[in-house]
FISEKOL-172791 format. One record per residue (C-alpha): residue number from 1; x, y, z. Coordinates in nm, 4 decimals, padded with zeros to 6 digits. Layout:
N
+------+----------+----------+----------+
! resi !        u !        v !        w !
+------+----------+----------+----------+
!  NUM !        X !        Y !        Z !
...
+------+----------+----------+----------+
***
This chain:
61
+------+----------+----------+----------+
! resi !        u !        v !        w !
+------+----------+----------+----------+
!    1 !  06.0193 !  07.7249 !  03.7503 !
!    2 !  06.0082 !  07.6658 !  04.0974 !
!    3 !  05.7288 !  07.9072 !  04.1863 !
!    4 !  05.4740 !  07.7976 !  03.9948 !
!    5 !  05.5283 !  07.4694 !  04.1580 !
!    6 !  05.5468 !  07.5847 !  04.4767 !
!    7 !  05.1811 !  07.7689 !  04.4752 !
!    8 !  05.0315 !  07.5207 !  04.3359 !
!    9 !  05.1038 !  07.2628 !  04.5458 !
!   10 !  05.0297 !  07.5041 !  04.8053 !
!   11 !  04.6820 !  07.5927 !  04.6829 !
!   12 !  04.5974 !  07.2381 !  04.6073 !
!   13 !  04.6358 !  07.1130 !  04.9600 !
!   14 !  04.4761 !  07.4324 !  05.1030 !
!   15 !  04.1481 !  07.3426 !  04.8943 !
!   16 !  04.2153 !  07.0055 !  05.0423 !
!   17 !  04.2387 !  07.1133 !  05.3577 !
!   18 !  03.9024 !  07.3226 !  05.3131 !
!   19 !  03.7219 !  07.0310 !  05.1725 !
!   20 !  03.7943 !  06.8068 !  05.5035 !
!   21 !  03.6566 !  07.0442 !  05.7398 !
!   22 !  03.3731 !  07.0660 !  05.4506 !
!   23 !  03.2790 !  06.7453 !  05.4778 !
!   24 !  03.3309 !  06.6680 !  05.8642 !
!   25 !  03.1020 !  06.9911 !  05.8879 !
!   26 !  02.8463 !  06.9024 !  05.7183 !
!   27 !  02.8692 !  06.4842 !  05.8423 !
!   28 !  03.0369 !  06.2638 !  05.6351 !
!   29 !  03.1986 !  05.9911 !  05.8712 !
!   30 !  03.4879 !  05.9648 !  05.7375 !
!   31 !  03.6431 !  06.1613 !  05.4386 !
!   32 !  03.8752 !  05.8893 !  05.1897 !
!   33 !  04.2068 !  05.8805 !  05.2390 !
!   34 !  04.3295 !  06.0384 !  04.9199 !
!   35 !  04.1902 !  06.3618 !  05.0862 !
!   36 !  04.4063 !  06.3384 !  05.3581 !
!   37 !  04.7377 !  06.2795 !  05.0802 !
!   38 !  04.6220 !  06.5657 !  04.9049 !
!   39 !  04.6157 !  06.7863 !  05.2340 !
!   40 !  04.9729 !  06.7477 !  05.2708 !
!   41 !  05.0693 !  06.9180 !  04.9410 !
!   42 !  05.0205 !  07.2165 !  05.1283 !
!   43 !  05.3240 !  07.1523 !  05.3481 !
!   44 !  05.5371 !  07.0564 !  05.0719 !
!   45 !  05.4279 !  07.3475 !  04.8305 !
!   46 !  05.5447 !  07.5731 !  05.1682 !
!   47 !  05.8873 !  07.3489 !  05.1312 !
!   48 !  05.9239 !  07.3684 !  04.7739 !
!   49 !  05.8320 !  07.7927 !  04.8079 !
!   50 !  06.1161 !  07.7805 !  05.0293 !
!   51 !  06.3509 !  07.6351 !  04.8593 !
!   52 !  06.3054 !  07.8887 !  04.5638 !
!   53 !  06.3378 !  08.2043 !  04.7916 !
!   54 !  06.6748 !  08.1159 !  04.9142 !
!   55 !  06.7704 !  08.0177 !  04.5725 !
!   56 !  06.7018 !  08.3042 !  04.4070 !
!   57 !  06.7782 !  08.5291 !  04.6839 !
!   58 !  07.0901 !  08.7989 !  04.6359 !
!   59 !  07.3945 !  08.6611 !  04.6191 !
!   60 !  07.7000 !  08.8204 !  04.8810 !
!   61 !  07.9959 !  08.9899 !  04.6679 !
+------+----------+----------+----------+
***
């Protein structure tokens, strides 16, 4: 359950993250805030992938 969380947070603050430099590229001022919230999924979707590879990793006998 975790994974599919995990890359799509991931993804959505990577197309974020694309869309900034997008816009400062091509001259908007100053892209809205929300932009900038939405950037740091990708941080927390890294987190959250994480978080699911430990859990699920082997366990020691």
């Amino acid at each position: 359950m975790l994974y599919p969380l995990a890359l799509g947070l991931f993804i959505l603050g990577l197309v974020a993250t694309i869309v900034i430099f997008g816009l400062l590229i091509f001259g908007v001022s100053q892209p809205g805030p929300w932009l900038y919230l939405l950037a740091m999924c990708a941080p927390a979707g890294f987190v959250v992938g994480l978080v699911y590879a430990l859990s699920s990793g082997r366990r020691t006998r």
